[in-house]
C-alpha positions as a Markdown table, in Angstrom:
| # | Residue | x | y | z |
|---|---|---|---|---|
| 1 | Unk | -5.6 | 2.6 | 17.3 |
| 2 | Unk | -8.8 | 4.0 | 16.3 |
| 3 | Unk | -8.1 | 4.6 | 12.8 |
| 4 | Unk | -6.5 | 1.0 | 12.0 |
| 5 | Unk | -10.3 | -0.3 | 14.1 |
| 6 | Unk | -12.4 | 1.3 | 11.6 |
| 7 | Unk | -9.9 | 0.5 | 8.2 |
| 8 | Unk | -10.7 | -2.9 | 9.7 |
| 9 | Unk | -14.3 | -2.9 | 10.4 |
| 10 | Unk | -14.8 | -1.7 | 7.1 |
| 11 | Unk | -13.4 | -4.4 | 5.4 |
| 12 | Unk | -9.2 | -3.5 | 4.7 |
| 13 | Unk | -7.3 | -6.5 | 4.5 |
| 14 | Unk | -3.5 | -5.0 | 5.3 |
| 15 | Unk | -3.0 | -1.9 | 7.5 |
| 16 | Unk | 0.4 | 0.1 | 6.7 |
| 17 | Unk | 2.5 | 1.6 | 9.2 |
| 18 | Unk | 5.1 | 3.6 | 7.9 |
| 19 | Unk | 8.8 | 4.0 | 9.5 |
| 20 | Unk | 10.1 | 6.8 | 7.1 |
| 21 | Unk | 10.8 | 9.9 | 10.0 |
| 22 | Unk | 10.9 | 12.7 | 7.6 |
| 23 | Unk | 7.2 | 12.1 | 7.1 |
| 24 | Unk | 4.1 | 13.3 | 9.1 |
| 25 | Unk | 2.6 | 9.9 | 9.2 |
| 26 | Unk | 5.9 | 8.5 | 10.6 |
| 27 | Unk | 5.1 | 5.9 | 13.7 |
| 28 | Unk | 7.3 | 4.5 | 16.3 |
| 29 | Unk | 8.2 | 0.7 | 16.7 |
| 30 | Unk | 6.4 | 0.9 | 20.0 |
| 31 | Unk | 3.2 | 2.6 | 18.9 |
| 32 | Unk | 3.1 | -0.3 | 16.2 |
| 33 | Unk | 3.9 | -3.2 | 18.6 |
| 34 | Unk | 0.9 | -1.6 | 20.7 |
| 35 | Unk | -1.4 | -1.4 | 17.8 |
| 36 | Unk | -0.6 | -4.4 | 16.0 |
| 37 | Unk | -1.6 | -6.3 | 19.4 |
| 38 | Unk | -4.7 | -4.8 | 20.2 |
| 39 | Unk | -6.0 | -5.1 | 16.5 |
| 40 | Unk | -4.7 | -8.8 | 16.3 |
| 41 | Unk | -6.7 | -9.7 | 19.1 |
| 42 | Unk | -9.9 | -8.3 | 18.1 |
| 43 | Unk | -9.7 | -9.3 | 14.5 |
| 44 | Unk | -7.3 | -11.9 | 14.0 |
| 45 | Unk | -7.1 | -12.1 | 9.8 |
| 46 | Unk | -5.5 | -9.1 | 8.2 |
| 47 | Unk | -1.7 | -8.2 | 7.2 |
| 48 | Unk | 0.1 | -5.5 | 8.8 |
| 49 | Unk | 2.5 | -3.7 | 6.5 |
| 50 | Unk | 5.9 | -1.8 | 7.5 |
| 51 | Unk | 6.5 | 1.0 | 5.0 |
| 52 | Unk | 10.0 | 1.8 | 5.1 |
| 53 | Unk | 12.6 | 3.9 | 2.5 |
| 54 | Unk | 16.5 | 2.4 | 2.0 |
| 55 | Unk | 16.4 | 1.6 | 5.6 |
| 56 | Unk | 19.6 | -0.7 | 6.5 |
| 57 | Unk | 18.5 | -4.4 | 6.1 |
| 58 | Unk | 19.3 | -5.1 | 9.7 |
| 59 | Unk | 17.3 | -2.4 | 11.6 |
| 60 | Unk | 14.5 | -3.3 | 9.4 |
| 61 | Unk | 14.2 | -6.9 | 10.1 |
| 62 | Unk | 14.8 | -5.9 | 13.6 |
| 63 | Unk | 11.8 | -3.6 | 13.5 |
| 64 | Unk | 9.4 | -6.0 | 11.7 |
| 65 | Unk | 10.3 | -8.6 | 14.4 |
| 66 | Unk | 9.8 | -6.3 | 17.4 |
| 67 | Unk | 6.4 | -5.0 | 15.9 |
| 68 | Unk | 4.9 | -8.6 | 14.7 |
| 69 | Unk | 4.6 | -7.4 | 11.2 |
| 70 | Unk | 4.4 | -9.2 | 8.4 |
| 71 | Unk | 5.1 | -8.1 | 5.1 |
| 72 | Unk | 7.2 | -4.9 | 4.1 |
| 73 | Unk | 6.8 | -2.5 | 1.5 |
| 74 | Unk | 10.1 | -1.1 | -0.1 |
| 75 | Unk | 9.2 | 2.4 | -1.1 |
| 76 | Unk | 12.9 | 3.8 | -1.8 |
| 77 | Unk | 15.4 | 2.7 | -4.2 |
| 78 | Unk | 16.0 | -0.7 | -3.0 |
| 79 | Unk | 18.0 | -3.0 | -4.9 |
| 80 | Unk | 17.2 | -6.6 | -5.9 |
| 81 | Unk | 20.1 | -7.6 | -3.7 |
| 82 | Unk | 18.7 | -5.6 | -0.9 |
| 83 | Unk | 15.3 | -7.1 | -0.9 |
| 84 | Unk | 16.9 | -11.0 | -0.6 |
| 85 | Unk | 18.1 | -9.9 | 2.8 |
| 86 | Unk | 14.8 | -9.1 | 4.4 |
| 87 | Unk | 13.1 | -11.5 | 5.9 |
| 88 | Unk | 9.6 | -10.7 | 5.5 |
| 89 | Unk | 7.3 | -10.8 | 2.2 |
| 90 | Unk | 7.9 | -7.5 | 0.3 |
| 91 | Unk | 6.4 | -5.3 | -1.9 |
| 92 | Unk | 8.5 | -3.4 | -3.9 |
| 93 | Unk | 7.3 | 0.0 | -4.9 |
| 94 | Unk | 7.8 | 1.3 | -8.7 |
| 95 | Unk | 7.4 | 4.5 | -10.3 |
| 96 | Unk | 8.4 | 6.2 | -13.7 |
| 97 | Unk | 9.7 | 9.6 | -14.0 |
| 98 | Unk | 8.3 | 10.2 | -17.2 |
| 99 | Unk | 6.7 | 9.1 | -20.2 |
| 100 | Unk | 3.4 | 6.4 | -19.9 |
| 101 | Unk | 3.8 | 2.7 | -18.2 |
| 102 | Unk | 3.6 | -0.4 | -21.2 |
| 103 | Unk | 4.4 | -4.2 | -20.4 |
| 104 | Unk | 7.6 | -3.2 | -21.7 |
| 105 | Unk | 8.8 | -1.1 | -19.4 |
| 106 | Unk | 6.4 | -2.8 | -16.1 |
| 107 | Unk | 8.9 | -5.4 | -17.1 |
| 108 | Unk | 11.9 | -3.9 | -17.1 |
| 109 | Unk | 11.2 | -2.3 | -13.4 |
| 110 | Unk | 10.6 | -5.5 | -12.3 |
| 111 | Unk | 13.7 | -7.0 | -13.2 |
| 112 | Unk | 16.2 | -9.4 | -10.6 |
| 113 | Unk | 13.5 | -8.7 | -8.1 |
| 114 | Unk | 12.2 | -11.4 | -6.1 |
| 115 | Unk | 9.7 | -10.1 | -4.2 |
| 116 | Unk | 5.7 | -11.1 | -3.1 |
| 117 | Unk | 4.3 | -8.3 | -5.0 |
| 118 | Unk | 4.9 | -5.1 | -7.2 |
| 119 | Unk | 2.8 | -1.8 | -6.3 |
| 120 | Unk | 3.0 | 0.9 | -9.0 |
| 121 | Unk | 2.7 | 4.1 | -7.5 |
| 122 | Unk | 2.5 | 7.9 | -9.2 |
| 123 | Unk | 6.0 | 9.7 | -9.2 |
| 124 | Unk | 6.2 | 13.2 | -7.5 |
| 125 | Unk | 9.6 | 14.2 | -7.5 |
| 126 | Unk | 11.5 | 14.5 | -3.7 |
| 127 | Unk | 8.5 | 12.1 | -2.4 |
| 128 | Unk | 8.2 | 8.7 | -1.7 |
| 129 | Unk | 5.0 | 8.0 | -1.8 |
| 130 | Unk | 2.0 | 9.7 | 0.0 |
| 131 | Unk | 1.1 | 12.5 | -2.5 |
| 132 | Unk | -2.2 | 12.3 | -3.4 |
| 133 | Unk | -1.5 | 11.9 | -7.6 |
| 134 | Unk | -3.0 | 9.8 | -9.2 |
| 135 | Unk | -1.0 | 7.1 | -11.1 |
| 136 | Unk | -1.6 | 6.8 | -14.8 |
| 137 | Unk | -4.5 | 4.2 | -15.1 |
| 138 | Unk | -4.9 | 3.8 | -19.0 |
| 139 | Unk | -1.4 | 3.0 | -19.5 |
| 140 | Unk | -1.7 | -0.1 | -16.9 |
| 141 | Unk | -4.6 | -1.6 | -18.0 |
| 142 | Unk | -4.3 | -5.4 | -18.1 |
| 143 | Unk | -1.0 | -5.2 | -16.1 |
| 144 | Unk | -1.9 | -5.4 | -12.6 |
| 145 | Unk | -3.1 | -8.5 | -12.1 |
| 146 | Unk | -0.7 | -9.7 | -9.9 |
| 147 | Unk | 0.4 | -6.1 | -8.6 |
| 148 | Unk | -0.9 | -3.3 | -6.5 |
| 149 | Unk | -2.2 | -0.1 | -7.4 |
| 150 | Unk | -1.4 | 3.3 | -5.3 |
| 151 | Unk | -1.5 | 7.0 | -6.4 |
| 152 | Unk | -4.6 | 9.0 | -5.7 |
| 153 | Unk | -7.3 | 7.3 | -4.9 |
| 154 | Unk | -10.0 | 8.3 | -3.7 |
| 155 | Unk | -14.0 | 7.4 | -2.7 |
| 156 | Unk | -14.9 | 8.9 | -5.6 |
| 157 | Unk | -12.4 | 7.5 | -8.5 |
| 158 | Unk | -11.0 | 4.1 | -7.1 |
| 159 | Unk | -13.7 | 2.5 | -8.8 |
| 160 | Unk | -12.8 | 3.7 | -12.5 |
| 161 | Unk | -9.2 | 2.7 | -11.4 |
| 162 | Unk | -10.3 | -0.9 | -10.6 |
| 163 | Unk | -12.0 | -0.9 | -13.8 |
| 164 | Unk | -9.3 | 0.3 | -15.8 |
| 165 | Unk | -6.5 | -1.9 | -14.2 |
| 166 | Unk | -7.9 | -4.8 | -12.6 |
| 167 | Unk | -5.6 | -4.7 | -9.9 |
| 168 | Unk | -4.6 | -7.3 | -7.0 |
| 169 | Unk | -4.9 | -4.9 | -4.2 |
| 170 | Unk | -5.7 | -0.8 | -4.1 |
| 171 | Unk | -3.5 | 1.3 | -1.8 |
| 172 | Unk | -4.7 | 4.5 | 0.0 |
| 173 | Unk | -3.7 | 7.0 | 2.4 |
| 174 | Unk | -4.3 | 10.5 | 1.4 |
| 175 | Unk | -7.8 | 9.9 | -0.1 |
| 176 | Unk | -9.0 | 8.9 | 2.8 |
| 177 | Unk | -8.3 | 11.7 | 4.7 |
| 178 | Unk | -9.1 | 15.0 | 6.1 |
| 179 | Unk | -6.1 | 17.9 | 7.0 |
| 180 | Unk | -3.9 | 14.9 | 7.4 |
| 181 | Unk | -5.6 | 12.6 | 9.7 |
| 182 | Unk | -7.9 | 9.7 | 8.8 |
| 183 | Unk | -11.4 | 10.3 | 8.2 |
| 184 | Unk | -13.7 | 7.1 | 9.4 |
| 185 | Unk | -16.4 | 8.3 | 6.6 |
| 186 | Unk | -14.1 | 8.3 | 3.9 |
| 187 | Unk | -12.9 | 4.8 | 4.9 |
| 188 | Unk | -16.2 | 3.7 | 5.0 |
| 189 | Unk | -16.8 | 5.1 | 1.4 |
| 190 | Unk | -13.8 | 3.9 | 0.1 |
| 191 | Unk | -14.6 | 0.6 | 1.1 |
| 192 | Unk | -18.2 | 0.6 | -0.7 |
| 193 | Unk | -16.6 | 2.2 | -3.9 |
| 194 | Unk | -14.3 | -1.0 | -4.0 |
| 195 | Unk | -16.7 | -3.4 | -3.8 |
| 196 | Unk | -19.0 | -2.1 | -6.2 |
| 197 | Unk | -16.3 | -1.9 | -8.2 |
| 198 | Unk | -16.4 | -4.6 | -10.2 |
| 199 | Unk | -19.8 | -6.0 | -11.4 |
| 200 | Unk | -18.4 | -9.2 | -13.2 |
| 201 | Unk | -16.4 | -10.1 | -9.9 |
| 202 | Unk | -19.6 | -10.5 | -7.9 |
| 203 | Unk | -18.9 | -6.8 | -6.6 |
| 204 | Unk | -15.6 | -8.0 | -4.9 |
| 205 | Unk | -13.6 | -5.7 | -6.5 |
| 206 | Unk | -9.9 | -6.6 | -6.0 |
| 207 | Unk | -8.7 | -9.4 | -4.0 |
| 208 | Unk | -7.0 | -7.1 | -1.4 |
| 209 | Unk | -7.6 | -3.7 | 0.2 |
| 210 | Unk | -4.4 | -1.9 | 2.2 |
| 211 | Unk | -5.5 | 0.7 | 3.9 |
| 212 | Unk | -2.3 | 3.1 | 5.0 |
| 213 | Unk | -3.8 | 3.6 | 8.9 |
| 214 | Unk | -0.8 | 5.3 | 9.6 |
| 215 | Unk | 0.9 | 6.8 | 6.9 |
């Protein structure tokens, strides 16, 4: 509760809970449903965010529901088909195994999916997400406009990233923390480094900030 308070206070617009149980940051339906309420009632605008991986399409909507989220974020390998069946605004994640991102191949990973946004994330093979590695900003430059940028950030670099991508919305999760749990300080830093980000946006930086208050 106190973690997703102080995202919020300093200035995130979506909060992530994720619902992958193999991971650490895992969180139960209930805990969600709890914190979701508080939060909505003390700050009513912001988006909270159910991260899952290749859940089954039914328990997910069913979890979403229960919890009051409203968007998801598809993290795994789900399909184009699989994404028309939830019911909620999605983000797809992508990644690349190797080689550099180009429009080219942004394209191509975006293909039959019809979905609110993209985020491109880093790839660290056996992980879904989480990992602290930076993506590879150069490559996407001019291609995230409409997309999300995850992988590595940090206080001190999400600022060149914004620069160098020009993103929709920054993710973080591990670069705001300390030995695995949320560091208020770091928010707070990460926060300022976004809105300074961007002189020529009147220091707005990207439109959205998701900060991964549970993950």
């Amino acid at each position: 509760m106190e973690d997703g308070r102080a995202a919020l206070q300093a200035g995130a617009d979506m909060l992530g809970f994720i619902f992958y149980k193999p991971v650490p940051r895992y969180v139960t339906p209930q805990q969600v449903r709890n914190i979701v309420s508080e939060l909505r009632a003390e700050t009513p605008h912001w988006l909270a965010v159910g991260v899952f991986v290749d859940e089954p399409a039914d328990q997910l909507n069913a979890i979403v529901d229960g919890c009051g989220l409203d968007w998801v974020q598809l993290a795994g390998d789900e399909t184009p088909e699989y994404c028309a069946d939830v019911e909620r605004p999605a983000i797809k994640v992508l990644r690349i195994r190797e080689g550099r991102w180009s429009a080219e191949r942004l394209a191509a990973a975006r293909e039959g999916y019809e979905v609110e946004r993209f985020m491109v994330d880093s790839h660290v093979s056996g992980f879904y997400g989480g990992t602290g590695v930076a993506s590879d900003w150069d490559s996407l430059a001019g291609l995230l406009d409409e997309h999300i940028l995850a992988g590595g950030l940090r206080p001190d670099n999400v600022g060149q990233a914004i620069r160098a991508t020009h993103p929709w919305a920054v993710d973080v999760s591990t670069g705001v923390e300390v030995n695995g749990r949320k560091d208020h300080s770091l928010i707070r830093e990460f926060m300022k480094a976004v809105r300074c980000s961007s002189p020529t946006a009147g220091a707005q930086g990207p439109r959205r900030v998701a900060s991964g208050e549970a993950r």
